[in-house]
C-alpha positions, 0 to 999 in steps of 0.5 A: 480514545484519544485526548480531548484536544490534540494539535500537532504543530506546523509551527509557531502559529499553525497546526497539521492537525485538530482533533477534539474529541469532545467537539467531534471534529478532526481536521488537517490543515491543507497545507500537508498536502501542497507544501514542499517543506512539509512533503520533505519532511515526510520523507525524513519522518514517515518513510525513512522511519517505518516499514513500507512495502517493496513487493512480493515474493513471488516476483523473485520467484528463482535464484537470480531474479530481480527486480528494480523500482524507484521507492521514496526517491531511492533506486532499489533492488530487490533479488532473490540471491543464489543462496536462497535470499530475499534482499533489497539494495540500494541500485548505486555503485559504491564506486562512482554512483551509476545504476548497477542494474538498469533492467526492470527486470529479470535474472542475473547472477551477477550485477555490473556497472557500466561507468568503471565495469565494477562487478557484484555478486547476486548477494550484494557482495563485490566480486570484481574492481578493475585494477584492484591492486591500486585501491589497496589490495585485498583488504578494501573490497569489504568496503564496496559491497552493495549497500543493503537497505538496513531491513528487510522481512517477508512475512507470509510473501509480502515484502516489506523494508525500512530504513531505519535499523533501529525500527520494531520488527515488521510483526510487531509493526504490523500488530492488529493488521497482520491478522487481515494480511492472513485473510488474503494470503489464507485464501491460495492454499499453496500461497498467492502469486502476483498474476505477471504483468504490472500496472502504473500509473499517476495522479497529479495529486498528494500521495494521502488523498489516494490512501485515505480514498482506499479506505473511505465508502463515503464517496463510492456509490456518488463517485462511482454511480456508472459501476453500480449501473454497469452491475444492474445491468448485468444482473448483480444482485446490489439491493442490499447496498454497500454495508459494513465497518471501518476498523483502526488497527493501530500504527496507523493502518486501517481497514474498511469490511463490507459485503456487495452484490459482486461476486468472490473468486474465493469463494463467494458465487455470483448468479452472473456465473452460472451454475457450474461455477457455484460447484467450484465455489461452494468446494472452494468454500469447504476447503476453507473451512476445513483448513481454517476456522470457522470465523476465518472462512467467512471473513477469507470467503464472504467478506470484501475489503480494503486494507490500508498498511501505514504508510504505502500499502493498499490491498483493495480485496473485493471482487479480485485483489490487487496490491497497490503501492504508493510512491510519494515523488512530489507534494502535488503528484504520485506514481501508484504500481499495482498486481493483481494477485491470485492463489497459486494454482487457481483454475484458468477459468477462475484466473480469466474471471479475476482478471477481467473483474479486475480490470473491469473496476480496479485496472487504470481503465476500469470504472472506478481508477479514473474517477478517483484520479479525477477527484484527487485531481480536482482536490489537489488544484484546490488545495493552492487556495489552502490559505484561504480555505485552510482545513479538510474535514474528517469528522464524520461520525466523530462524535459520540464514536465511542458508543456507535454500534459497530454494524452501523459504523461504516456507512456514518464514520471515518475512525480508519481515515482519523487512525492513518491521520493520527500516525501521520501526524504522531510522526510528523511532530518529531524532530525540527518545526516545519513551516509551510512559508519556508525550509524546516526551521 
């Protein structure tokens, strides 16, 4: 239970956040969301101190694969090294600053810079310095080797990095959270692959509102009214509404479970899919609970969700499963890469049934992405009125929280929203004051 009364200041005369417990009202100013000083400083802060995601395992499946992306404005690498490891580098020559890989993907054994023809091993180490004898001989090439990102873990194929070298180690930053990370690796019994091909795109809006959407059914059926017809007309079963429960996890992640009138590829039948697939389904299910608990099953087979991983991973895990990572490149615009994801050695059928559920709601085209675009969209023109209309209001449920009953939460509470918030806050307290009219101070 946090503290009564808890401000986490902006400056001398302003705060980022209001959250009184005892009024039940939670609150953020809009200024995090519009201005630069603020946005600099959550690159400091947040992203340069805490573990994010960077992929997954299965996109470098072989020695040599690669992949590079832009990442909290840095060029990265991320390479399956010929000696069996997963490694993240900065993409920049230690020599001049040029892009040693310019592909977005692909498999080398080798990387070589096209400026001075600088050469470097798979494993980040330099293998070649035209003219090496006029740096000093031998003795200097260990100092122009790739520079790695400082930490790299891969835990159960997901990939995640952190820049600072002194940051708790990736399990115990994940803490309650690992164990819904479990639910959707669980579901492949050989593991889960990334489904080839990636999707991006953008929204003019700040990174947080796309965040605080994954895991905010306030908005669902009045936003995506046009789904929920498309499913009656399909015959989906949506009687019973959306229901479930918002969780905080701690560290500022969240999650958001429930139960819709949509199908699960694993492993939860849809009349829609015919008899036939009902004997995949409930084999599918059995194999659940024979290599997992009981418990584990339902929350694997029966239960959709969508987790929130502090700061940029979303993992939307409900009719298919797509990862989504964010990429804050400005205050007022996001660049968002999602894969669907699918257990290794799933069925064509089932693999073409994903897809199209996939594509059909979470794809850039589907019925839900472009109205979330909308709306971040409008929230962020309206934001540039935010010294006069200075607060959005997350208090939902807030009051007398504590004592709700945890089936009845979801639909009458935001604590998951309240919990990202709160971290964001924690960490944007540290270090220097940031004022909204100016550089930090």
């Amino acid at each position: 239970m946090p503290s009564p009364v808890v401000t986490t200041s902006l400056d001398g005369n302003g705060s980022l956040i209001i959250d009184n417990a005892a009024e039940g009202v939670f609150q953020v100013n809009r200024a995090a969301m519009i201005e630069p000083s603020i946005f600099d400083a959550e690159q400091r802060r947040v992203f340069d101190k805490v573990w994010v995601y960077f992929g997954h395992e299965s996109e470098v499946p072989s020695p040599g694969d690669f992949r590079t992306r832009t990442l909290v404005g840095r060029p990265l690498i991320l390479v399956h090294g010929d000696d069996g490891v997963i490694r993240a580098f900065i993409n920049s020559c230690p020599h001049r600053g040029a892009e040693v890989c310019r592909e977005p993907k692909g498999n080398a054994k080798a990387f070589r810079c096209l400026y001075h023809a600088w050469t470097f091993a798979n494993t980040g180490a330099v293998l070649n310095i035209p003219d090496k004898e006029s740096y000093g001989g031998e003795s200097s090439n260990c100092n122009f080797d790739l520079t790695a990102v400082p930490r790299v873990t891969n835990y159960r194929g997901f990939v995640f990095i952190c820049f600072d070298k002194d940051a708790v180690d990736l399990e115990t930053y994940l803490g309650r959270a690992k164990t819904y990370l479990d639910y959707v690796a669980d579901q492949g019994e050989d593991g889960m692959e990334v489904i080839q091909g990636t999707q991006l795109y953008s929204a003019r809006a700040n990174w947080k509102l796309l965040v605080e959407n994954s895991i905010d059914f306030y908005h669902t059926v009045p936003l995506h009214k046009t789904y929920f017809q498309y499913l009656e007309d399909i015959g989906a079963d949506i009687s019973g509404g959306v229901g479930g429960t918002g969780y905080d996890l701690g560290n500022g992640h969240g999650v958001v479970c429930f139960k819709a009138g949509w199908g699960r590829p694993v492993a939860r039948w849809e009349p829609a899919w015919g008899e036939a697939e009902k004997i995949r389904i409930d084999a599918l299910r059995a194999g659940l609970e024979k290599r997992l608990s009981s418990e584990a099953a339902a929350m694997v087979g029966d239960t959709d969700r969508n987790l929130m991983l502090f700061p940029n991973l979303l993992i939307n895990d409900i009719m298919a499963t797509v990862i989504r990572q964010v990429n804050p490149v400005a205050p007022d615009y996001m660049e968002v890469t999602q894969w669907a994801l699918a257990p290794i050695g799933e069925p064509a059928e089932a693999r073409r049934r994903r897809l199209h559920a996939f594509n059909t709601f979470l794809g850039p085209g589907g019925f839900a992405t472009p109205d979330d675009i909308e709306a971040f969209e409008g929230c962020q023109r309206g934001f540039h009125a935010w010294r006069e209309t200075n607060w959005s209001d997350y208090s939902r449920g807030y009051f007398g929280e504590e004592t709700r009953a945890e089936e009845d939460k979801l639909s009458s509470h935001e604590t998951q929203i309240r919990s990202f918030y709160r971290r964001w806050g924690e960490l944007m307290a540290g270090g220097e004051n940031i004022s909204p009219l100016g550089g930090a101070s």
